[in-house]
Every structure is written in structure tokens, then in C-alpha cells.
MARFIMI-111935 format. One record per atom (N, C-alpha, C): x, y, z; residue in three letters. Coordinates in steps of 0.001 Angstrom, whole numbers, plus 524288, in hexadecimal, padded with zeros to 5 digits. Layout:
BEGIN
XYZala ...
end
This chain:
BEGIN
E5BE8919006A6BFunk E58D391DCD6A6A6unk E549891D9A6A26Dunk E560491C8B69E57unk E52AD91D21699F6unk E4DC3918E469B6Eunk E4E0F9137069F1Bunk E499590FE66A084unk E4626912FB6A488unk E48FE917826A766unk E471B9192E6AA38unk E4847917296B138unk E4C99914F16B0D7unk E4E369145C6B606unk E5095916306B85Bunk E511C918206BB8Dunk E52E691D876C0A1unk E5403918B36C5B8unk E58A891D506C8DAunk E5B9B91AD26CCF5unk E57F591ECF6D2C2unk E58B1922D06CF78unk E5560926766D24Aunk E525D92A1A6CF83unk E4D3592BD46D17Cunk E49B29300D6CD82unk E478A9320A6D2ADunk E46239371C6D243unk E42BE93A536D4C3unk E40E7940516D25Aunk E3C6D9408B6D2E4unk E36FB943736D0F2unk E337B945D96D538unk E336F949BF6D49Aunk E2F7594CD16D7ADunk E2AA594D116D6DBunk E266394BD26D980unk E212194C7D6D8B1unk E1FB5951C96D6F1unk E20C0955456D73Funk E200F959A86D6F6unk E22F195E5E6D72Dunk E23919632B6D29Dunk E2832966426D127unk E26EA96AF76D35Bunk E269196C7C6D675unk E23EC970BA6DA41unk E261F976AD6D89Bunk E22B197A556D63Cunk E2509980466D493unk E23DE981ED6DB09unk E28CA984D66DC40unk E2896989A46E09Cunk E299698F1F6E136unk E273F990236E50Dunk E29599968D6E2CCunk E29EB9976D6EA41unk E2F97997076EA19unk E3431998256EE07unk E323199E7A6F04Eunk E33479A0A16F432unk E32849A6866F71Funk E366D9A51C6FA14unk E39AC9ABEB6FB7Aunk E3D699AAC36FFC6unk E3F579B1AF6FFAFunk E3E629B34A704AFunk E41A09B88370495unk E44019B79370957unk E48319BBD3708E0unk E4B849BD3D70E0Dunk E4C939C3F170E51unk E4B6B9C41E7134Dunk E4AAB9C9927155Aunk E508A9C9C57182Eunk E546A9CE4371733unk E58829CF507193Cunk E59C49D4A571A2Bunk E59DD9D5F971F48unk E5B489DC4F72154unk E60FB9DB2972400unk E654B9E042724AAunk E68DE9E0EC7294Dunk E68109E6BF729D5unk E6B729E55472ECFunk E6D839EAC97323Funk E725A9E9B673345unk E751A9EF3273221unk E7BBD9EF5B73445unk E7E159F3877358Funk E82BD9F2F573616unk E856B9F79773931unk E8A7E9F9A97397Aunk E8BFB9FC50739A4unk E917E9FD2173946unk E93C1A01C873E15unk E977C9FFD3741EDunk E9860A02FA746B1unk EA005A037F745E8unk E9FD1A061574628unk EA641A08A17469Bunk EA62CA0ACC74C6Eunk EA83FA075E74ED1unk EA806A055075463unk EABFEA08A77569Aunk EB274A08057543Cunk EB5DEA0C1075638unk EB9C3A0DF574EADunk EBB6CA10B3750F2unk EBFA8A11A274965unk EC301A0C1474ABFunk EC28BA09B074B6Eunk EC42EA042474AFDunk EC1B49FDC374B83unk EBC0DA00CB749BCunk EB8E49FA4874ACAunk EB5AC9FD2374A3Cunk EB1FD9F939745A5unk EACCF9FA0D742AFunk EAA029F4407430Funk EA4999F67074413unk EA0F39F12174543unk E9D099EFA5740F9unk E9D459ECD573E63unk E96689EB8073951unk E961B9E7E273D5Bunk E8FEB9E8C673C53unk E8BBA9E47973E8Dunk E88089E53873CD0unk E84A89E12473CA2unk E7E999E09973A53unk E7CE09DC9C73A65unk E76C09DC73738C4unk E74049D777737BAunk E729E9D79973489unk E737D9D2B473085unk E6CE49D30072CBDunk E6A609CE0672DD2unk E64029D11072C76unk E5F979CB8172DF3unk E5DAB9C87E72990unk E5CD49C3F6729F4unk E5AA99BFD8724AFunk E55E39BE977251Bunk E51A49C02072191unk E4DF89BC5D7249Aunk E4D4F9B8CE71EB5unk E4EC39B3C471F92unk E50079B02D71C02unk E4AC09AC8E71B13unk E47279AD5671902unk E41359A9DD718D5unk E41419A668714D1unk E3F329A2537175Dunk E409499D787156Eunk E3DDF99E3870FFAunk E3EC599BF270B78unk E3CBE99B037058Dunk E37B19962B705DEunk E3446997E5703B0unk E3050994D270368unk E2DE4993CB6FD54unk E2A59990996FD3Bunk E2720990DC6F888unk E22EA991036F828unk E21F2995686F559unk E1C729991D6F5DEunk E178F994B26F4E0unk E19B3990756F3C6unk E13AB98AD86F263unk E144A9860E6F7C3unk E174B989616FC0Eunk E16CA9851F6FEB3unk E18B797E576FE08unk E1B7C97E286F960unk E1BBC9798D6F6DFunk E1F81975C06F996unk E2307978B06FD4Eunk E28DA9764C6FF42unk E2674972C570609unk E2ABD96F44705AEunk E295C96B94709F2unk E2E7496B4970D15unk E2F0E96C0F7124Cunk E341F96A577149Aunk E33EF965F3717C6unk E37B2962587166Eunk E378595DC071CBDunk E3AC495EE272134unk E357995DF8724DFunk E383A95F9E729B3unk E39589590A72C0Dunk E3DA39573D72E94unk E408E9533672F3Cunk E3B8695228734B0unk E3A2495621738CAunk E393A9558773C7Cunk E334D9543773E6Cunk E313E95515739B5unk E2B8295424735C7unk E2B4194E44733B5unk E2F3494C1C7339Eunk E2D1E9472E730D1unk E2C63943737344Funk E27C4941BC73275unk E267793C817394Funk E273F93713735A4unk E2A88934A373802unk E2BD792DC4735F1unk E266992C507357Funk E21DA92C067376Eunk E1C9F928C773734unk E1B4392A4B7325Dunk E1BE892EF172F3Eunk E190A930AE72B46unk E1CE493047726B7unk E20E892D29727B2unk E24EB92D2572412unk E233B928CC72042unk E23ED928A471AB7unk E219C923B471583unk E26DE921F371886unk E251691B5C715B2unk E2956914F4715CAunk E2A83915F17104Cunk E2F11913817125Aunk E32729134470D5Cunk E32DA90CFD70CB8unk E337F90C43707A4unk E3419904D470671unk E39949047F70831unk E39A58FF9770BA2unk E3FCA8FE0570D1Funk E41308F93970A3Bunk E45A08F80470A09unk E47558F52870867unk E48788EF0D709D7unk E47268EBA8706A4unk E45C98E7FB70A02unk E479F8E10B70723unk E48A38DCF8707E2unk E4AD28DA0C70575unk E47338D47C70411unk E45008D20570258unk E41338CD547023Aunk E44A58C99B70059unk E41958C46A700C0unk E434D8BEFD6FE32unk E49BE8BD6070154unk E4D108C14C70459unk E50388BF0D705FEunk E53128C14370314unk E54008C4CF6FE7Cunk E588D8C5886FB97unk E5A8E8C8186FC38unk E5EC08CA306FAD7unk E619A8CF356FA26unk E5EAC8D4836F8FAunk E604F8D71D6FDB7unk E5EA78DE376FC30unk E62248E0026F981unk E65728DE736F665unk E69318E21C6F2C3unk E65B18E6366EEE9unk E68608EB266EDE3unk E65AA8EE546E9BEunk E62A18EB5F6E641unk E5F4D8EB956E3EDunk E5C408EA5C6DEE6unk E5BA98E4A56DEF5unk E5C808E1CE6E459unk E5A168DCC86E551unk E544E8DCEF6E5DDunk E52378D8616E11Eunk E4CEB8D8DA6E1B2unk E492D8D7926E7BAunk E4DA28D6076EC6Funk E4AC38D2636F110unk E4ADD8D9C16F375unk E4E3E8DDDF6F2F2unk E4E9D8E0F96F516unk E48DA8E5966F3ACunk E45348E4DB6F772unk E3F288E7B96F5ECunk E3F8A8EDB06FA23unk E3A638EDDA6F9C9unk E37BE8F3FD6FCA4unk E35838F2936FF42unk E34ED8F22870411unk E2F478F0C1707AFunk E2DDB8F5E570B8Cunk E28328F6B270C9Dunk E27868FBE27104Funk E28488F97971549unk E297E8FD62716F3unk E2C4B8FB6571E06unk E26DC8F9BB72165unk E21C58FBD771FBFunk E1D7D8FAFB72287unk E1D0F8F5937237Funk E1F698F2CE71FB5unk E1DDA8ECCB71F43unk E22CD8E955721DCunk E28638EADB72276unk E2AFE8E8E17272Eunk E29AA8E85972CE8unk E25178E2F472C3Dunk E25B38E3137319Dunk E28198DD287333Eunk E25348DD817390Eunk E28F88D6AD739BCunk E24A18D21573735unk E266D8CE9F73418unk E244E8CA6673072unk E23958CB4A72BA1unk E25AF8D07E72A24unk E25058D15F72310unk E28668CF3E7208Dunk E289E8CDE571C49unk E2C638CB57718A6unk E2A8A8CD8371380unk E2E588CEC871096unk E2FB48D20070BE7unk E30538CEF4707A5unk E2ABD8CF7F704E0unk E2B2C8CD8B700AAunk E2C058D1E76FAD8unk E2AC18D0126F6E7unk E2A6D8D1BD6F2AFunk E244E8D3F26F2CFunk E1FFB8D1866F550unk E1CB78D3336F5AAunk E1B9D8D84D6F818unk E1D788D7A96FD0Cunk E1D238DD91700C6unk E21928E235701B9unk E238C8DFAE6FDA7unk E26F98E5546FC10unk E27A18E6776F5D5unk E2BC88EA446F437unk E2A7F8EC786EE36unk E30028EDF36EBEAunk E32768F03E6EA5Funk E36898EDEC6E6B5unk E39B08F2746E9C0unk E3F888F30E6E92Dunk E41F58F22B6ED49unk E442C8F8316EB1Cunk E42798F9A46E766unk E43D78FF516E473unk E4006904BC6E6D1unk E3D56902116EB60unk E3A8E9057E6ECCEunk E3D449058F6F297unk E4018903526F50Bunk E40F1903DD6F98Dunk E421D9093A6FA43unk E404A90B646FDDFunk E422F911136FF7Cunk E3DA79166B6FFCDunk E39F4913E36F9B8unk E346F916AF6F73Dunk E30B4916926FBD7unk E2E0C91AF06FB77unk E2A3691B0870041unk E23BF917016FE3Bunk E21B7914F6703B8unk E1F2A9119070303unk E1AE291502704D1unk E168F912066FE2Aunk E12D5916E86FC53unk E0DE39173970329unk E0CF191CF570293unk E07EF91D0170705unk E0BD091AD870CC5unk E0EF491D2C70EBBunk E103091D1B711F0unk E1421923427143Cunk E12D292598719C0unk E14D592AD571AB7unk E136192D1C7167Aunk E152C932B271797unk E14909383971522unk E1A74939AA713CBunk E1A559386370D16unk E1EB893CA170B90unk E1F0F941BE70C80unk E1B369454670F34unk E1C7794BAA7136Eunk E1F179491C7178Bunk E2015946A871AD9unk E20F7944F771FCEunk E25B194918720CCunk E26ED94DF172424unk E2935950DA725B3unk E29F8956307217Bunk E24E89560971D56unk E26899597A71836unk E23DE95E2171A34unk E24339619071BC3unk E1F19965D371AA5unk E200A969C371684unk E19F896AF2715E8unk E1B8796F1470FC7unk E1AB4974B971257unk E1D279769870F43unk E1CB097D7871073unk E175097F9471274unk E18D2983C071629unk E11C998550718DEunk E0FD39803471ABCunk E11C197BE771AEEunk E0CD09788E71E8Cunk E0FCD97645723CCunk E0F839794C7276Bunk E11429765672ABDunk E17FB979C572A64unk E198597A8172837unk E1FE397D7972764unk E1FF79834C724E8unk E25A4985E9726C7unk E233D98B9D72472unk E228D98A1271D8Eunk E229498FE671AB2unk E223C98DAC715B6unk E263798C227132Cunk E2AFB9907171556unk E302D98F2271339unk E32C9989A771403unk E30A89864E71895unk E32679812371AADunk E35C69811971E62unk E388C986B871DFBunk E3C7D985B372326unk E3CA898BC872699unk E3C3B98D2572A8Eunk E3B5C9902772D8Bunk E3E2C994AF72B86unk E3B539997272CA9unk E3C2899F8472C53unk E40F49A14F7308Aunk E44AC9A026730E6unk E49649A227735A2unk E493B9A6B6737C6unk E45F39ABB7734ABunk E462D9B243737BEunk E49929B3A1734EEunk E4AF59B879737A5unk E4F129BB727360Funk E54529B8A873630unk E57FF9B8CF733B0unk E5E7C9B6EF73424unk E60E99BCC473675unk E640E9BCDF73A60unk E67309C16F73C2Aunk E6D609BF5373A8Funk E6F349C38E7377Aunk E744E9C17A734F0unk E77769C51D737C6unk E7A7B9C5BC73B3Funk E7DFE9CAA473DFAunk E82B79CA96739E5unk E83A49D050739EEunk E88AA9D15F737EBunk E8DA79D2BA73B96unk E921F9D34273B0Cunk E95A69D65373EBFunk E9D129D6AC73965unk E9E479DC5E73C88unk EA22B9DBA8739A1unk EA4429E06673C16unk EAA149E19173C84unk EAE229E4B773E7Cunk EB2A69E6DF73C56unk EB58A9E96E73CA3unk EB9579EC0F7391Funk EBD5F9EDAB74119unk EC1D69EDF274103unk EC5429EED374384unk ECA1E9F1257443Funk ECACB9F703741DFunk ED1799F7C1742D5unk ED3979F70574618unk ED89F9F348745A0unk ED9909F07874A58unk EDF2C9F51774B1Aunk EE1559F7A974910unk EE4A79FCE374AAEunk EE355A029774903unk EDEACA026B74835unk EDDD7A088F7471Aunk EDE50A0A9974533unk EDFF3A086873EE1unk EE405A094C73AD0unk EE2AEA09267358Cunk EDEEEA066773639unk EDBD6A04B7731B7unk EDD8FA00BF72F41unk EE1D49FE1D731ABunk EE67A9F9EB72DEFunk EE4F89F5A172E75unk EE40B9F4C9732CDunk EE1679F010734D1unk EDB239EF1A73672unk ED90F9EC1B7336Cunk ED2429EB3C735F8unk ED26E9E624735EBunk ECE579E46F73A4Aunk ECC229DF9B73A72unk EC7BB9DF2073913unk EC3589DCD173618unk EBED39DDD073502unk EBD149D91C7353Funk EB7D99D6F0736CDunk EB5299D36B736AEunk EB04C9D3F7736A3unk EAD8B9CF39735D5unk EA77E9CF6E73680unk EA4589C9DD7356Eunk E9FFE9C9DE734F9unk E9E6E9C45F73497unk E96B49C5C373342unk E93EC9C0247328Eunk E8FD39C12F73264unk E8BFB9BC8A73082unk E86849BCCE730F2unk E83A99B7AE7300Cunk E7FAB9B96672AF0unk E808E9B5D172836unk E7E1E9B5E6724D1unk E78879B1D97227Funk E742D9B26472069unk E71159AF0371FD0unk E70409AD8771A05unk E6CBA9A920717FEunk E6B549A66271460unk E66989A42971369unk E64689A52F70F03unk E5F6B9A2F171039unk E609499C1270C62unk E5ED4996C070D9Eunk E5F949936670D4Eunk E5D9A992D97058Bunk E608898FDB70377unk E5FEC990966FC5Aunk E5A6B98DC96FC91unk E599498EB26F735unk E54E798D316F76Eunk E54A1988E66F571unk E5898986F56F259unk E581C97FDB6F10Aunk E557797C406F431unk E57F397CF36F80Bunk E547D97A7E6FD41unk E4FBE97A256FF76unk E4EEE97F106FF37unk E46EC9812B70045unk E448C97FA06FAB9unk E479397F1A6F527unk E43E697EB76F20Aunk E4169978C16F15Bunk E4619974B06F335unk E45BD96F766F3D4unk E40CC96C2F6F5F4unk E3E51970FB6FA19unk E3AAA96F166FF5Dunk E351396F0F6FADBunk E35FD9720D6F66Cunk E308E9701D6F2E9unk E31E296AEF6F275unk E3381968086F0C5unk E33AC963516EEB3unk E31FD95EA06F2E3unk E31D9960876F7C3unk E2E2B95D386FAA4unk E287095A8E6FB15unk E2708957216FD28unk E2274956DD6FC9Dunk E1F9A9593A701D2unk E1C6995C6D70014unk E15A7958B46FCCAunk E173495A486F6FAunk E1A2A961006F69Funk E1A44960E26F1B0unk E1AC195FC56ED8Cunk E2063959AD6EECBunk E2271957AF6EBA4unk E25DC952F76EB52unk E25BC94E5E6EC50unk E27B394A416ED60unk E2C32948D56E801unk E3184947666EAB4unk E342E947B46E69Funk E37859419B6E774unk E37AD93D826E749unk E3745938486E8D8unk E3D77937666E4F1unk E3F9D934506E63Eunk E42EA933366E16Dunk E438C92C226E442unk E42E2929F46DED9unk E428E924D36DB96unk E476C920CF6D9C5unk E472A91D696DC79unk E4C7C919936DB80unk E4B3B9160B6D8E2unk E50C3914D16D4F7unk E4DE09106B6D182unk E48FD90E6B6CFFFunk E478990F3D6CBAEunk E43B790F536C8C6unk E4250911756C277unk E3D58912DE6C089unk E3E7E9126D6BC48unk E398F917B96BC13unk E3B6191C8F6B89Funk E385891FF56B77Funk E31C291E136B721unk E320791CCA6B226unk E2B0191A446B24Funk E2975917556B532unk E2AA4916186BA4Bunk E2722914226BD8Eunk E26E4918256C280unk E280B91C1E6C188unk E284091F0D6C82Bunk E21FA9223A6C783unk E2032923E56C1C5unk E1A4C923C66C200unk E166F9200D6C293unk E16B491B3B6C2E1unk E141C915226C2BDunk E116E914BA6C628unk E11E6917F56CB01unk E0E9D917846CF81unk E10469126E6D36Eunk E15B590E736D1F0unk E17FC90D186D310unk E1C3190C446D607unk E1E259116F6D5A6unk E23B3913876D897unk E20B0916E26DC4Dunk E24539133D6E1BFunk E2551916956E626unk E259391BA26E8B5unk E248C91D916EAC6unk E2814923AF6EC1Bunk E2C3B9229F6EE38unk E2F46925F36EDF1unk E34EF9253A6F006unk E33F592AE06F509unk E365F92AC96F944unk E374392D5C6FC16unk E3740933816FA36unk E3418937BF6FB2Eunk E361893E3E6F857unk E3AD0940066F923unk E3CFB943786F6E3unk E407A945EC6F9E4unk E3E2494A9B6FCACunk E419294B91701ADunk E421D94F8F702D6unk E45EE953DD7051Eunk E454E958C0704FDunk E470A95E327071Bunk E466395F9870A75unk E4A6B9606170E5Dunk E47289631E7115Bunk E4C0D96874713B2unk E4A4396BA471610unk E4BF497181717A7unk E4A72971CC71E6Eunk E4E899733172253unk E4F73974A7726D2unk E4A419798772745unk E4644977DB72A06unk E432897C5872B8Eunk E440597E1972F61unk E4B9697E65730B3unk E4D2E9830B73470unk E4D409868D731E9unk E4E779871672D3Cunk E51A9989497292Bunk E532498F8A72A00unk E599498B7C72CC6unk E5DC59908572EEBunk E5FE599041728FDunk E6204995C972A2Funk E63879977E72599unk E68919981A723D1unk E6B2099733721B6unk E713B997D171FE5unk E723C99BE87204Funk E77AE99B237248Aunk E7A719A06F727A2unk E7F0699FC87267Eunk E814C9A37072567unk E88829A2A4725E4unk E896E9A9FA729D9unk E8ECC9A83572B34unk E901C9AC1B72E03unk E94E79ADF172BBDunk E96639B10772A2Funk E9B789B3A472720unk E9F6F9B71D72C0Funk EA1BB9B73A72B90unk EA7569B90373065unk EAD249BB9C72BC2unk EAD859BED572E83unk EB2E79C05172E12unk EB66B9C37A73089unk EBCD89C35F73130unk EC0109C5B1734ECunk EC3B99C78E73094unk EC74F9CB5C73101unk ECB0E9CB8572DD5unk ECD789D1CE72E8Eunk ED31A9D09172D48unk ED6F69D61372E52unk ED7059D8FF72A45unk ED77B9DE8972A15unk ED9E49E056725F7unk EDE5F9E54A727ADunk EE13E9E556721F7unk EE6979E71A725F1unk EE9AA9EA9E72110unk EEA759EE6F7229Bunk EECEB9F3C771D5Bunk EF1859F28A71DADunk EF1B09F33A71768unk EF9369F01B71444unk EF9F89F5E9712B0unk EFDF89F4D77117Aunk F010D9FA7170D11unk EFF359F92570976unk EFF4D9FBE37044Aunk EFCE59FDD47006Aunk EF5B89FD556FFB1unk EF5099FEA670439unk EEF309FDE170334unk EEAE29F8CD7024Dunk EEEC99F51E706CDunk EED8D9F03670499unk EEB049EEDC70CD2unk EE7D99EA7470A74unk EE62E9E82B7101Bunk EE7209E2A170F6Aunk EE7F39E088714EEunk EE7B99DA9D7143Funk EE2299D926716D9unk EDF509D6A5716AFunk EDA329D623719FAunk EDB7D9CE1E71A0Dunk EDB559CD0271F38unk EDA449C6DC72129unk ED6739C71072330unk ED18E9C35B72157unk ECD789C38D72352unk ECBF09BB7C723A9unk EC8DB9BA39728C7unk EC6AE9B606728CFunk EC25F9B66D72822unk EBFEF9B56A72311unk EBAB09B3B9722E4unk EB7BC9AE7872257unk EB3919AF0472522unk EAFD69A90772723unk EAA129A9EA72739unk EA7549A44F7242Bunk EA2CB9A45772492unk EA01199EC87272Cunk E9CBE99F3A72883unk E9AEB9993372B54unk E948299B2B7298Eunk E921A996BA72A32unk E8D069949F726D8unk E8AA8990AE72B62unk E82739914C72BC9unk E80B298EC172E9Bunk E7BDC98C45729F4unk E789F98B4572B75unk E74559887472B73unk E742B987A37245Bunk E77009858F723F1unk E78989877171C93unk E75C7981D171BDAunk E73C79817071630unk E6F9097DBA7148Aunk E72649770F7146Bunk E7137973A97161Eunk E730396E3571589unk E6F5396AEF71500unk E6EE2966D87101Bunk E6A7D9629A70EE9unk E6E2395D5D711ABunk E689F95AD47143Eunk E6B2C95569716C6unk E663795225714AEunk E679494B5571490unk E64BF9489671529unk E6261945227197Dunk E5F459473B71C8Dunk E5B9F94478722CEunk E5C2F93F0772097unk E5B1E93E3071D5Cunk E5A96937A171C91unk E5F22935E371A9Bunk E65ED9386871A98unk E68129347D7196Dunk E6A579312B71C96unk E6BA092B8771AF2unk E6F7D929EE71F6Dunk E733692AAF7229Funk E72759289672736unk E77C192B1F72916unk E7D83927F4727ABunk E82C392BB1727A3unk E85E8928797249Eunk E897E924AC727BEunk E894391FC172571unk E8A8391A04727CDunk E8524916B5728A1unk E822E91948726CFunk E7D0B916137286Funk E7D6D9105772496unk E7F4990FFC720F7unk E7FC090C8171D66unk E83189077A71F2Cunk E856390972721E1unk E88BE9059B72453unk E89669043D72A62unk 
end
């Protein structure tokens, strides 16, 4: 550390201030019907209108998967072996060559390729690091992922003397509930480019990544579902209640909740597993 050698480093071109917006508008209606002296009805709705969070500078970029065209995609240096030797790790025969230059009759020298710590680094002036990026307002809404409308959340719920007695009720009810998605996630989509290329660096040595020397390494990126359904769960419940002596009740109740479109990060580019073997 102190020579300045790193296994991995990464640095952002740029530290981007934002200023986040986001409201949500929420009304209901409900009701209450005493149907007979032995059964009572709640019901209702309430509405969400859940609008997506944006940033008031336009600064955020989302990738859309379905946007990116292979022709416009940068080469990456592959990996490649000369002189006949061994590709083992940190074998000097083991180099970088750009794939443009695999064709049939090339042979890999020391000359036409470059040291073997770059394999992977994108090869300069080739594709568009945007290739499937768009930035806010151009081409995408501003928020990046679509406005859904209103959410209709129904309510329902019941009460039952099941002898007329008051001793015994059955009561239940259930209902849908909404979420608007955290914002960790939406705040991430700044760090994209154009705004901001954030590359991270293998083996190597601090003072040379300004030298004009070092590679780019691949950006990272973020990206967010511009379906963007919204996290729902649905809540349920059934349950007895039942008059004891001294003023006591027993109440058994089953309660249950289940959950939809709830937030999950994956990697599109990782391998699939067994691929190694």
C-alpha cells in the first residue's frame, strides 16, 4: 500500500450534487353497513398515486437492456498467449490483444499485443460507453421509469355473531397495500454516464492511473426496471372470538401476509452457474 499498489481501485470522474423531488398523492373512501344484528360489512378503497422520484438537473441515466445494440458495443482486450508458453496468471507469454486483430494468419507477438494486466480494459476509440444508457428527459421520462396511475388498494372486512349472543364472533378481513420503491436505488442512476463514469482498476499502481497510460476499465453500471411496478403486499386475516367467565375472551386468529413486485438487484452479466466447468 504505502508503494502504492492496489488489487483493485475505483474513482469516479465526477461527484454529482442532486436535488431528488418525489410526492405521493393518497385519498380513500369507506364504509360501514350493519347488514343484519348479526353481520357487519367494512369496505373501502384507498388510491395511490405513487410518482416516480426524479432529479430536478436531469443528471440520472437508466440502462435499458433492450437499447443496447452489440454493433455499438467497445472491445474489450482478450486474453491471449505468445511464444508458445504458458498462460498461467502473471506469466509474462500471457498478453492483451484486441479481438479486431484475430483473424485467420495473425500470430501474436509481443509486438501486437500489450501486457496482459490489461486484458478485460476497453480498447481506446472503439463503441460508445452510452450504448443502451439514456439520460433523464432525453428520449425517457424524467424519473427513468414509468408513471403507473393511480394504485386501487381495496379493503374488506366482517364481524359475524355466529349465535346471537354476542359470545361468539367470527371476524375477518383483508387488504392491498402499496409502496413507493426506496430511494437508494433511484439515487444510484446519477452515477451513470454521460454524467459520470466510474471504472474500477486491477492491479496496478496509484501514480500511474493519471499518466495517460492506463486503460479504461469497463464503467459500472445501474440500472432500474422502467416498468416500475411497485411493491405490493396483501395483508389477510380470519379469527374467532369467544366469551369466558370472568370477563375474559379467548380470540384464535390466522393471520397472513404475501408480497409482490418487492425490489431485487441481479447481475445480466453474470455467469451462468457450471459455466466454469
Amino acid at each position: 500500500a504505502a508503494a502504492g499498489y492496489f488489487n483493485a481501485y475505483s474513482e469516479a470522474t465526477f461527484r454529482p450534487f442532486y436535488h431528488f423531488r418525489v410526492s405521493n398523492v393518497e385519498w380513500f373512501a369507506q364504509d360501514n353497513w350493519k347488514v343484519t344484528s348479526r353481520l357487519t360489512l367494512d369496505y373501502g378503497m384507498r388510491f395511490y398515486l405513487i410518482q416516480p422520484q426524479y432529479d430536478e438537473d436531469l443528471q440520472s441515466g437508466n440502462f435499458l437492456p433492450g437499447r443496447f445494440n452489440p454493433a455499438d458495443a467497445p472491445r474489450l482486450y482478450r486474453p491471449i498467449c505468445i511464444g508458445g508458453g504458458t498462460c498461467a496468471g502473471g506469466s509474462s507469454a500471457r498478453r492483451a490483444v484486441d479481438p479486431a486483430l484475430l483473424v485467420s494468419g495473425f500470430v501474436a507477438s509481443a509486438a501486437n499485443t500489450i501486457d496482459g494486466a490489461y486484458i478485460g480494459r476497453l480498447v481506446p476509440n472503439t463503441g460508445k460507453l452510452t450504448n443502451g444508457v439514456l439520460q433523464a428527459g432525453a428520449g425517457i421520462e424524467k424519473g427513468l421509469y414509468k408513471n403507473r396511475g393511480v394504485h386501487f388498494a381495496p379493503r374488506f372486512g366482517f364481524a359475524y355473531d355466529i349465535f346471537g349472543n354476542q359470545k361468539a364472533v367470527v371476524r375477518g378481513g383483508g387488504g392491498m397495500f402499496y409502496n413507493r420503491p426506496q430511494g437508494n436505488v433511484v439515487f444510484d442512476l446519477v452515477r451513470n454516464p454521460p454524467t459520470s463514469l466510474e471504472p474500477t482498476f486491477f492491479f496496478g499502481q496509484i501514480q500511474n492511473l493519471n499518466s495517460g497510460q492506463v486503460l479504461l476499465a469497463p464503467p459500472n453500471l445501474v440500472a432500474y426496471d422502467r416498468e416500475g411496478k411497485s411493491p405490493t403486499s396483501y395483508a389477510f386475516n380470519i379469527g374467532v372470538q369467544y366469551k369466558l367467565p370472568l370477563d375474559s375472551v379467548l380470540d384464535v386468529s390466522y393471520v397472513g401476509t404475501l408480497a409482490s413486485h418487492l425490489l431485487q438487484r441481479r447481475n445480466i452479466n453474470a455467469p451462468a452457474y457450471g459455466a466454469a466447468y
